[in-house]
N, C-alpha and C positions, 0 to 999 in steps of 0.2 A: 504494500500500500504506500503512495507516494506520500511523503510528508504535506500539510498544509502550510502554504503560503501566507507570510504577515508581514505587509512594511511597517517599519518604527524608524522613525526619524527622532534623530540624535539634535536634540534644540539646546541653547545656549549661547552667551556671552563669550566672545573672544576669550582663547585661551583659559582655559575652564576643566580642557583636560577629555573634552569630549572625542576628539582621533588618537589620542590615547588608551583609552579606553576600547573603544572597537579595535585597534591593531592586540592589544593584549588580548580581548577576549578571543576574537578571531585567528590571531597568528602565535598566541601566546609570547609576543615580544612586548618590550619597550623601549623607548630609543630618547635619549636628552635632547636632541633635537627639535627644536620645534620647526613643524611645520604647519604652514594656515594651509587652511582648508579655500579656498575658492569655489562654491558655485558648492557644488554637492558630491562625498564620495562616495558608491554603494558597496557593500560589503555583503557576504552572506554566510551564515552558519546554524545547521541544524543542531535545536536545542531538542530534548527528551522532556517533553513535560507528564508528569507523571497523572495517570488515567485518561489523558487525549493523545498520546504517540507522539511523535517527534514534527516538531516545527521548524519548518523553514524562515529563517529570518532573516529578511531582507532590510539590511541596516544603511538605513539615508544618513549618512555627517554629512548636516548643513551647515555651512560657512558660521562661523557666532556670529549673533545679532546684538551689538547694543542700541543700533538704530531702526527698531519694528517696522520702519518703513520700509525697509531692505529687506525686508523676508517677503520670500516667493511665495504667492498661495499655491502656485501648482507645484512647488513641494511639497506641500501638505494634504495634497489632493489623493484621498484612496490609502491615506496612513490607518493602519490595523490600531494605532496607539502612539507614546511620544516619551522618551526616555531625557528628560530636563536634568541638564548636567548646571551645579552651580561650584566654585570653588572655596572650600572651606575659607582660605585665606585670605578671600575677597570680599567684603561683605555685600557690595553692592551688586555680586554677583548672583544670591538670591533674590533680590529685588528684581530682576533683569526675569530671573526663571519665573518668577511669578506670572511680571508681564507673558511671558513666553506660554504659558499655561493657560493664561485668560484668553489669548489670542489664538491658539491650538482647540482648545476646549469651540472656541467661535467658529472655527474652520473647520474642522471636524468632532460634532457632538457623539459623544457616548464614547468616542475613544480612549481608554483608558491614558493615564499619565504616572509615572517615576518621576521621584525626583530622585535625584541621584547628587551627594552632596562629595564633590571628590577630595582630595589630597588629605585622605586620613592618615597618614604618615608626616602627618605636619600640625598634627591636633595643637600641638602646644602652641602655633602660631596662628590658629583661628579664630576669627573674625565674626565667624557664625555662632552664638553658642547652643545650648542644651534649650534655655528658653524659648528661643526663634524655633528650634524645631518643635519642640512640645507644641509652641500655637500653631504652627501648621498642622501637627498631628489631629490639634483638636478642631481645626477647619474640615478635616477628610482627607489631608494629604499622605499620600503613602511615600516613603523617602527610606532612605538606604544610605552610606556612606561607604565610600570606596575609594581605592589607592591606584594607579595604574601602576604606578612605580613598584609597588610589591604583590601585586595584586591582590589585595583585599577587596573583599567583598563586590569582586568584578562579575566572576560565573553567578551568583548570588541576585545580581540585579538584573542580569539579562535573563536568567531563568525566570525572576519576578516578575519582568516584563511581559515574558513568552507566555507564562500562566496568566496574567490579566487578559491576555488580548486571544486567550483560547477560552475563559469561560462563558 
């Protein structure tokens, strides 16, 4: 039986950590390097979700947005869901993912959303704390924190994604 097909598109603020994250999940690397993303990269990797079979995931890294007038609708167009990448370090980087949510959520309703809070390997130097996510939790948002650099909580979130956007 062929796996079922999901795009998730990878949203967020410049450098945030979101092509990071898809090369380690997908290639299990990481690389110091930064590289911007321009325009959109797709990626894909069948996840196992447990009691729906294996999912194809078709993973959009779209360029960071700090400026929402720059995002593509017809990226967003036909997204299964939306994996919101913010940078622990940065605080204004949640602010950004929020916008990025309210604007995802407008473009495509009922697809689910991650937030995905990265550079846990840098907790001590976070900008985000305990509080900020507690009120989102207590908004309805589901969030995860994840490392690309060591890979913490990487398989974890894409898994989470894969499950939302299958039940």
């Amino acid at each position: 039986m062929a796996a079922t097909q999901k795009k998730i598109c990878m949203l967020g603020a410049f450098a945030v950590g979101k092509t990071s994250l898809v090369q380690r999940f997908v290639d299990g690397l990481f690389s110091e390097k930064y590289l911007t993303t321009v325009g959109v990269k797709i990626d894909r990797k069948v996840v196992a979700v447990e009691a729906r079979g294996d999912v194809n995931l078709i993973l959009w890294d779209l360029q960071g947005e700090d400026d929402f007038n720059n995002l593509r609708a017809t990226y967003l167009r036909g997204a299964s869901g939306h994996l919101i990448v913010a940078d622990g370090t940065r605080g204004a980087t949640l602010e950004t993912a929020i916008r990025l949510r309210d604007l995802a959520a407008e473009m495509t309703p009922g697809a689910p959303c991650l937030l995905v809070v990265n550079k846990s390997d840098l907790r001590s130097s976070w900008e985000i704390d305990d509080k900020q996510l507690s009120a989102l939790s207590e908004d309805g948002w589901c969030w995860l924190t994840t490392s690309a650099l060591n890979a913490e909580g990487v398989e974890a979130a894409f898994e989470k994604i894969a499950a939302m956007v299958t039940q």
